[in-house]
Structures are given as C-alpha cells and as structure tokens.
C-alpha positions in Angstrom: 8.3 -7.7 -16.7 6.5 -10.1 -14.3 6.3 -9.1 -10.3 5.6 -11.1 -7.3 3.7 -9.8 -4.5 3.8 -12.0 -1.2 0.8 -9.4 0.4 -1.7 -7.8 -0.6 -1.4 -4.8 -3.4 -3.4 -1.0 -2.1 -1.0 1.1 -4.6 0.8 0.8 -7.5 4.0 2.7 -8.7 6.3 3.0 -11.8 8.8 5.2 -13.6 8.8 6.0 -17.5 11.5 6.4 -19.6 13.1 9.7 -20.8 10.7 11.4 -23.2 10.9 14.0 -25.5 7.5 15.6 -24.7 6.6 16.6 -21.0 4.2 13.8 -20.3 0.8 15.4 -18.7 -0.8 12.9 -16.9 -0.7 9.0 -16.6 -3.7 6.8 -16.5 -3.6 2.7 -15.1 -5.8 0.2 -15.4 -5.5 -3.8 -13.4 -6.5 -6.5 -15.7 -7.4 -10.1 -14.4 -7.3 -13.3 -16.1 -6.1 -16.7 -15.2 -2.6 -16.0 -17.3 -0.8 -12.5 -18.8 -2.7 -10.4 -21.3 -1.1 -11.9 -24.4 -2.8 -15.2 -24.1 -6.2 -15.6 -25.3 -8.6 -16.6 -22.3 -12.5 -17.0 -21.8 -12.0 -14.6 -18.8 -11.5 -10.7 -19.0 -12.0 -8.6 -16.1 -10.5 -5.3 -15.1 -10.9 -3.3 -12.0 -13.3 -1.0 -11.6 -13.6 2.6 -9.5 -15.7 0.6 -6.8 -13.3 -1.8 -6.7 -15.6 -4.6 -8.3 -13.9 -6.6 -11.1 -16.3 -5.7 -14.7 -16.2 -7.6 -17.7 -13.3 -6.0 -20.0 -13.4 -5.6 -23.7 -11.9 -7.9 -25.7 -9.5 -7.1 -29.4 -8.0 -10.1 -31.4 -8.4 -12.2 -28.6 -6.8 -10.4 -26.1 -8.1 -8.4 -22.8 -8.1 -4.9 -23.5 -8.7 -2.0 -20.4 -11.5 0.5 -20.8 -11.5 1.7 -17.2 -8.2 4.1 -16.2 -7.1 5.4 -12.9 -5.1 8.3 -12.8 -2.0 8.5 -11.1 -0.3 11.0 -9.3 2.9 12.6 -10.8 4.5 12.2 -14.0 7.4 10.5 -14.9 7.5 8.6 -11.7 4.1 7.8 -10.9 1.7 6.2 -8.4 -1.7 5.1 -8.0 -4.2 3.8 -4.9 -6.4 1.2 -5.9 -9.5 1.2 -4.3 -9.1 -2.1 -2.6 -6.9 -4.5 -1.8 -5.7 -7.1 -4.7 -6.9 -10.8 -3.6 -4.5 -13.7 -4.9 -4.2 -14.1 -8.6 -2.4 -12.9 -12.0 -2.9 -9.3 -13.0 -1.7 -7.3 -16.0 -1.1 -3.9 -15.7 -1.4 -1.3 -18.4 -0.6 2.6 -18.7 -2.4 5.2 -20.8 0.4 8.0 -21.0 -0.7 11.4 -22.6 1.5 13.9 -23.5 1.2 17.9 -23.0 -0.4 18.3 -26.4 -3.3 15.9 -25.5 -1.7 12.8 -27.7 -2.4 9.7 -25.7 -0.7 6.2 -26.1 -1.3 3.0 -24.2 0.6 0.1 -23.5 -0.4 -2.7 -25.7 -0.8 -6.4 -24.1 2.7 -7.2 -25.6 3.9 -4.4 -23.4 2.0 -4.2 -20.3 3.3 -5.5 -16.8 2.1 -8.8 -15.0 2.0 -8.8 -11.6 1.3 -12.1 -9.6 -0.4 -11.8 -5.9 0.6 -14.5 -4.0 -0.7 -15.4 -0.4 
C-alpha cells in the first residue's frame, strides 16, 4: 500500500488484522531511499531515536530496519516520531510480537511506502 502525505508526518498509525494470539507489543521502524524497499538502491537510511537518518543494514539487496520504535496499543496502533518527515519516499515496516515473546516483521515485499510530498 502506497500513501501520500501533502504535510509533514509527526506520528504514524495502523491497524492489524485479526490474530489468533493476543499481540503484545508493536515495534516501527521509517526507512528512506530514493524508491520502495523492494528495489535495490545505493542508499539505505532509517530513522533513528534522535531523529537523525543512520545508515541501515542491507539483506539480498534490499534495506533492512535495525532501529524499532514502539508504539502505543495493540491491534490498532500509533507511534510519534521524533521529528517531522522532510519531503521524500519512505517505507514503513512493523515488528509485531506476540504474548509468548514470538516476533515477526514485515518483510520489504510487505512493508508500507509512504510518499511526503510538499
């Protein structure tokens, strides 16, 4: 799913889908690169907790997050960031882990894109 912002982005929200296992917590991380996740790029930078963008690791040619924030709530969720998104193409993962401590987290086929626009 790709999403247009016309201003700037503080916070992020979403809803997951019906699960069998009570999720406990969500985690999301804000990756930047000149195009989505899924497309191999010399660039790879996520957002940081000082709201700096860092370099991001890198698996099979595609960005991968290292750096979480955790979100408020559950199944409907939201996040702050800690500054204000500037102009550009973002992809947004989540790291969703379960009452029993299993974690999963959205692959680059599967995470969002989110385009800031000015």
């Amino acid at each position: 799913m790709t999403t247009t912002a016309t201003r700037a982005v503080k916070q992020l929200a979403g809803t997951l889908p019906n699960s069998i296992v009570p999720v406990g917590r969500v985690e999301v991380a804000v990756v930047r690169g000149p195009s989505t996740p899924r497309t191999r790029t010399s660039t790879c930078t996520q957002l940081a907790r000082n709201g700096k963008f860092l370099a991001a690791r890198r698996a099979s040619g595609t960005c991968q997050p290292s750096r979480f924030f955790l979100a408020k709530g559950t199944t409907t969720w939201k996040v702050k960031l800690p500054r204000r998104l500037p102009a550009g193409r973002y992809a947004i993962f989540t790291r969703v882990t379960d009452v029993n401590g299993r974690a999963r987290t959205s692959s680059g086929d599967e995470a969002d894109t989110m385009r800031v626009a000015r």
